[in-house]
Structures are given as C-alpha cells and as structure tokens.
N, C-alpha and C positions, 0 to 999 in steps of 0.2 A: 845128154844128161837129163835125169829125171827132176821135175818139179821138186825143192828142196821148202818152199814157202810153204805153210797151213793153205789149207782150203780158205777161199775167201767168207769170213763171217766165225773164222774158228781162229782159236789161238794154240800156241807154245807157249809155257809157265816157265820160267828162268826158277830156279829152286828158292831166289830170294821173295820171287813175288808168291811163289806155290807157299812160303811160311805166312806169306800174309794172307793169303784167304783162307788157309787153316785155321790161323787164330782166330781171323772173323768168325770163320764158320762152329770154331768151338764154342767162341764168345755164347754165339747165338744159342747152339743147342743146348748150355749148360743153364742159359738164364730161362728156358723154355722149362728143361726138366726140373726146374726150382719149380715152377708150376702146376708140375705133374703130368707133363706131355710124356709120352713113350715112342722110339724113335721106330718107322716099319722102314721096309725096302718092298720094289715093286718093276718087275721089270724096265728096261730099254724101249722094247720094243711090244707090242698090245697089235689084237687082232683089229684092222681096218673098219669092219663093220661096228667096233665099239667106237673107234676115233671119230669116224665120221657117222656118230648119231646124233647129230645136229646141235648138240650142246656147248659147244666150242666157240662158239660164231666165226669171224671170219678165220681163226685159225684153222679152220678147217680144213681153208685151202691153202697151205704153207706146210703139208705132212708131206714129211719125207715118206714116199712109200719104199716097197721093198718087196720085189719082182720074188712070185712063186718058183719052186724049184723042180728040176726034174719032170718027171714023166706031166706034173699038173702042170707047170710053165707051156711045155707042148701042147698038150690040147687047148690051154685058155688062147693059144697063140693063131687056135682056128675058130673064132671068134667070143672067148670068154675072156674072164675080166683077169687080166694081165696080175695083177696086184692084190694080198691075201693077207696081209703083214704091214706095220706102221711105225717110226720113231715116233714115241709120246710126245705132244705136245706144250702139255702143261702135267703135272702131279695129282690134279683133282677128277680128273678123270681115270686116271687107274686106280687113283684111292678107294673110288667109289666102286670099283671093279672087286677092288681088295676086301674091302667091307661085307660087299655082298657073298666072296666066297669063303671067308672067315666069320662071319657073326657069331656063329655059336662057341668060337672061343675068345671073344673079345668082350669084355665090361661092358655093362648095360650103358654109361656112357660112357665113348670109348674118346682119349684125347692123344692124335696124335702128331708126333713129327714125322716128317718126310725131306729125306735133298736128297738134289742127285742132279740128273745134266738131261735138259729137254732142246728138241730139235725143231725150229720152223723154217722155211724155204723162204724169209724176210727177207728184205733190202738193209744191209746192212747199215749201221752209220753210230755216232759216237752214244755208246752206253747200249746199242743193241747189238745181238750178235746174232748168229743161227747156231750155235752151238750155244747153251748158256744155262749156270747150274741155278736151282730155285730153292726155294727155302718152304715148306707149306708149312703150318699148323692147322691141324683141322678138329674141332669137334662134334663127335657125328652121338646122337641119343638122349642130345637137349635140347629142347623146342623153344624152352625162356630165353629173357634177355641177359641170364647170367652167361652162355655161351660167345656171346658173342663180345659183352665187358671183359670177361676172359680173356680173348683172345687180344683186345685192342690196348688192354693194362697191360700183357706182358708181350707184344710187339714193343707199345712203348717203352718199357724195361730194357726188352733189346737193344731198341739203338740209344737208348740214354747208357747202357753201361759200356756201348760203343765207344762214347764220346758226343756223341747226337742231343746235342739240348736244343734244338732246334724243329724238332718235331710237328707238325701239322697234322692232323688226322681229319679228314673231313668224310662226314657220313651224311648218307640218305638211303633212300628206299625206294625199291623197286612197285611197291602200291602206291606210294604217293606219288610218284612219278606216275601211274599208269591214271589214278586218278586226275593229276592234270589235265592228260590225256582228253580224258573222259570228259572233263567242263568243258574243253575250248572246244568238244563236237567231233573229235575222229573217231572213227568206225575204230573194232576191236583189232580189223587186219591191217591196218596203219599204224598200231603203236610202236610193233618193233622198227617201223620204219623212221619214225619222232624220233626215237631212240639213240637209233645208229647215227642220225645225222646231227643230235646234239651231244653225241659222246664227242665229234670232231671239232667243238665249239675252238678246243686250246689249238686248234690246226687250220680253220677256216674263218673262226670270228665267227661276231652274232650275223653279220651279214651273209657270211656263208651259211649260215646255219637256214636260216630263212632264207635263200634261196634254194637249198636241197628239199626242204618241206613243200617250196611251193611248185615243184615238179608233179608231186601229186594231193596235194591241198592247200592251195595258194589262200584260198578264202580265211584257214583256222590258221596259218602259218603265223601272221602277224601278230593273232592274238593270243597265240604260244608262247609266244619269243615275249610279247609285253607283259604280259602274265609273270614269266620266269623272270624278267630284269626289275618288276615291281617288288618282286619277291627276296632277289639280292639285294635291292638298291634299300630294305627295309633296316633298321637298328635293331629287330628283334625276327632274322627271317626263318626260323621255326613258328612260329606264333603268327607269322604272317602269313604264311603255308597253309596253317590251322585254319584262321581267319577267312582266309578266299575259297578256300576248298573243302568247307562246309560240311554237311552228308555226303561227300562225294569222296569222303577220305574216312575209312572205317575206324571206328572209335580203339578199337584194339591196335592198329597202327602206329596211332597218335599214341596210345600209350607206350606202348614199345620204345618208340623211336624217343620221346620224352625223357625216358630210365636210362635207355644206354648213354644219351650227352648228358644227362644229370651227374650219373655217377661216374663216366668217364673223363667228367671236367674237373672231376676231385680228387680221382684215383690214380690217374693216368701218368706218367711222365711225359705230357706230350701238349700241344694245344690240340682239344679236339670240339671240331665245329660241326655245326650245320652246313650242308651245303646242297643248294636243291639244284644244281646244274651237276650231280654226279650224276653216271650210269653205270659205266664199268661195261665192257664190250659183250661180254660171257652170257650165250642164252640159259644157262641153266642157273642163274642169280634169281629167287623168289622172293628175297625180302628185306632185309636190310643191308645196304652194301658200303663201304669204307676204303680210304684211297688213302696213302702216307705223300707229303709232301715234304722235301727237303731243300733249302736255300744252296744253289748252286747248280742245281738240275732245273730244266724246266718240263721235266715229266715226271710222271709218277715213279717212287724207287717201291714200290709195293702197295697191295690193295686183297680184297677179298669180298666176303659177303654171304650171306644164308642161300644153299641150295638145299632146300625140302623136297624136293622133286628126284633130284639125278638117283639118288641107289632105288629108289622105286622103279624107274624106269628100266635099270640094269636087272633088279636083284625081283623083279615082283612084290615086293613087301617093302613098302615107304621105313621112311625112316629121317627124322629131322637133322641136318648137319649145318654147318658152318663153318669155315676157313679163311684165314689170310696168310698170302706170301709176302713175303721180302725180297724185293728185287736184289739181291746180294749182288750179280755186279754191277749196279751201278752204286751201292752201299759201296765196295771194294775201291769204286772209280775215285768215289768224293775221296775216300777217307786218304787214299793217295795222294789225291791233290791238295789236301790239307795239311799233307806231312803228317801224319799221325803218328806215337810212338808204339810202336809194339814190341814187345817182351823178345829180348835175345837170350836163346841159351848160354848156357856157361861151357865152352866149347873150349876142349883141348887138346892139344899135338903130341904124339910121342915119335920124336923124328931119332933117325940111329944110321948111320954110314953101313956101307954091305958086306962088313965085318964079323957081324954080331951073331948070337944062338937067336934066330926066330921064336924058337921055343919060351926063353927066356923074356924076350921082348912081349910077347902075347898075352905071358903070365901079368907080367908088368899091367897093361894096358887093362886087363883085367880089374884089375885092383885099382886104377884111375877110374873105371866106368861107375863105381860103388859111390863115387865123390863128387861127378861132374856129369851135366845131361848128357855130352858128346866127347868122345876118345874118337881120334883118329891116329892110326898108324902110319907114318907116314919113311921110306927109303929115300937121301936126298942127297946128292952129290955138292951141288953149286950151296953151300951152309948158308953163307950170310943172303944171298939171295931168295932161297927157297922158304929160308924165316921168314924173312920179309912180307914175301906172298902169302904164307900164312895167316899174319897179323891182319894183312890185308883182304883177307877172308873173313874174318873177323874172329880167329882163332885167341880167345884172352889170357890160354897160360899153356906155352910151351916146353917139354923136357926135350933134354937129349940124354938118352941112355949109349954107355962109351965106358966098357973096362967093367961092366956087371953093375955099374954107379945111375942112377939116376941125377942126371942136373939141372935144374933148373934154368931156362934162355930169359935174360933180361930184355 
C-alpha cells in the first residue's frame, strides 16, 4: 500500500479547519485593504540563482530545489549543476523579483498584499512546518517612517480585530545594532557574525550568546553582551541606546527610530516597544526591523523590516521598500487553542426519497440558495438517521420535499 500520511512537515485540512483559516485569512486581507494595500500573486516556484542570492540567510539552505529536465538534466548530469529551479522561501524575495519586472505599471508607492504557501527543508516541530502559508504586506517607493507606521498600525489592526488584544511589537534597527557593533571594536566582517549569534539569544541565553562571539572575539564578546543588558536592564532603554552610543549611532537614525515608537505607541492597537536585542535573521533587512510577539507562543508569530537594498540588487535601479508578515499559522494555532468563535454559515438541506422529479428538486434548491449561504441536496434512504447527521454537520434548517410539497424537518 502506498503511503496514505502527508509528507512529514505538511498537512491535510479537514474542511472544518480549511473554514477557519479562510476567515483568518479574509479577516486579514480585508483589514489590510481598509488601508489601501492591493493584493499580487507570484509564483511557486523562482529561478535558483535569485533564491540563493544570499539575501535569505540561512534559509537559504532549507530550498527545496527542483532537478532540470530533459535533454539539460543529462548533460548537467556529466558534471553541471544538477538544479536550475527553486520552491520560494519566503514572499519578499519574489516580491522584489515582481516589482523589478512590473515598475512601470505600478504606483510610485506601490502598497502591497501577498499569501500564498512557501517551502523550507526545516526540522519540523509545533507551530513550524515545511510547507506553510505567509501573509506579507510590503511597501515599496517610501523611504520615510510613514511606511513603516503603516505597516505596524495596520498589522496591529489585524490581530486586534482577530481577537488579539494582547499584542507586543517590538522594534529596533539594523544601524544601531551595527553601531553597537562598531563601539565595543569589531571589524566590519564580524558584524553579521554578532548578529547571527544574538538573533539565538531566545534559544541559547546570554551565555550562549557569549560563548558563540568568543569563538572569534572573545576579547569584545563580554563587552557586547554588557553593553546590551545595560541597555535592557535600563527604564528608559531607547534613550539609553541614545546615551551610550553617541556619534556612533547617526543622528537620522535616532530620528527615525524616535517617530515610528512615538507614533506607534499612540496609533497602534498593540503595545509597541523598543527592543535592542532584535535582529531578525534576513540579510537583506537595512534599517528598521519589528517582531510581533503573542502570550502563548514563545516565538515570534510575525516580524518584518526595511529592505532598501534587495530590488536594487535584482532590478539595477534601487528603490526604498519595507514589509511585515504575519506568521498565520501560528495566528491559526493560538486562535484554536483559545476556542475562538468564528462565523458559521446558514447552511441548509433539501433531502427528498428516490421518488422524486430531479428536475423539480434542483428548481426548488434554487430558490433556497437566493436565501441561505449553503443548499445542499441531499438523496436519503435511513430519514431519521440521515437528519440526524445532517444537524450534526451543522446543517441549521432542513426540508423535505415529498408529493411536489416542501416541508419543513423540526
């Protein structure tokens, strides 16, 4: 017998739980396009050499690839490179693909939605998966901090009209991070390595942390780590940020980073903080970056951040952008495990013995669909049973049509 289970890391949707990511997912996109987002599509699958142009970070090695075909599969197979094709990883690297081959029909800022289902070769385990759908918004042709409060007031919006009052947003930046860098004394080709090994702070501790640093700078490790828990351990740790990190942290920065928690601790549905232990994995993140936090997970259920860089690098001609995803399934996981109620259609039966004109029956059924979200026609032998199960489907008003009559099943 053939394997009947998903692929390990992929799921089957029972039709009850496929309604409830629907409405999540409508939830979302309709509170996005109150904002003025527009929604694109963009392939599955993206050519190899864009996936792996080192903008990814480590996802880069978790691509499903996808073996050349035909006559080019045989010669790569006498010493060429086997693989020409790639399941996407994430949505912001095609977006940027998308942009650069669209610009001249898109709005000077252009604001969009994107979901769909991205693939990484992960270690599976609860609220990750290897198949799994994303949610972006991105806007790409604003360079100000209105882009980015944008995106972080109507995230917030999102999961508050979820049901999400519990919202955390916490933001930092990829300069003042790099500026820390730069006091405590690392060379410029050690910062992504700072980086990586404190994006793992919520998986190794400050003591792992400082031990990955002192593989290759034991001497600036300590004064890293002390530097950054002075700076948490502070009542005011933006200002403290400010404070320690002098001329070493560019005055336009500070401004930046000042406007978006100002105005998004007023605007926002959400608590949104400072936080100078974010990174966010992604080497193509240039400047301000944000993480969603939710009571029940203890990871991120979404994040984003300013890439000014990436369509330049695609498209030849720069272009300022900014995005955040929504981790939807693990949104999907909580909201589940909270019981949450979601909206049942008005779902109804028109059951009839194998008596009947078809003809007559369909007209019927018809004229039900004008009045209720769901008709279903239903032929049924075992009556009192087959109601039953109906109800138990969550069918709310059943007929039985019997003699050209329609009647009502109490």
């Amino acid at each position: 017998m053939l394997q009947k289970t998903p692929t390990k890391g992929m799921r089957d949707f029972l039709p009850s739980e496929f309604s409830i990511r629907q409405q999540v997912l409508n939830s979302i996109i309709a509170t996005y396009e109150k904002h003025g987002f527009l929604q694109i599509e963009t392939p599955a699958v993206e050519n190899l050499q864009l996936l792996n142009s080192k903008q990814g970070g480590d996802n880069e090695k978790l691509i499903y690839k996808i073996l050349k075909r035909g006559e080019k599969l045989e010669e790569a197979q006498n010493g060429g490179e086997l693989c020409d094709l790639g399941l996407r990883y994430d949505l912001t690297v095609p977006l940027s693909r998308f942009y650069s081959n669209n610009r001249g029909k898109l709005p000077a800022v252009f604001k969009a939605i994107q979901t769909g289902y991205v693939w990484r070769a992960d270690r599976p385990q609860r609220g990750r998966y290897r198949q799994f759908r994303q949610c972006d918004m991105d806007i790409i042709g604003d360079g100000s901090t209105l882009a980015e409060i944008e995106l972080i007031t109507a995230t917030a919006d999102a999961l508050y009209t979820l049901g999400f009052e519990d919202t955390i947003v916490r933001v930092n930046d990829r300069k003042l991070l790099s500026a820390i860098a730069n006091k405590c004394g690392f060379a410029q080709e050690e910062h992504e390595k700072v980086f990586i090994a404190l994006d793992k702070l919520d998986k190794i501790g400050v003591n792992g942390v400082l031990e990955e640093i002192s593989t290759f700078n034991k001497e600036k490790a300590e004064v890293f780590v002390s530097l950054l828990m002075e700076i948490t351990a502070s009542s005011d740790p933006l200002n403290k940020a400010f404070e320690a990190l002098g001329d070493y942290l560019d005055p336009k920065t500070k401004a930046s980073l000042s406007e978006i928690l100002t105005v998004c601790q007023t605007s926002a549905k959400a608590n949104v903080v400072f936080d100078v232990k974010l990174v966010r994995g992604m080497n193509y993140y240039t400047g301000t970056i944000y993480e969603i936090a939710l009571s029940g997970l203890d990871i991120a259920v979404g994040g984003g951040g300013r890439y000014d860089e990436l369509i330049g690098k695609i498209s030849g001609t720069p272009a300022p952008a900014c995005g955040f995803s929504i981790g939807f399934e693990r949104i999907v996981l909580l909201l589940t495990e909270r019981n949450a109620k979601f909206n049942k259609k008005e779902k109804t039966a028109l059951v009839f013995a194998g008596t009947n004109d078809l003809a007559d029956i369909m007209k019927v059924a018809q004229h039900l669909r004008q009045n209720t979200d769901v008709c279903v026609v239903k032929r049924i032998k075992n009556f009192a049973y087959q109601v039953q199960q109906l109800k138990d489907e969550g069918f709310t008003t059943i007929y039985r049509y019997e003699n050209q009559q329609l009647i009502k099943v109490d």
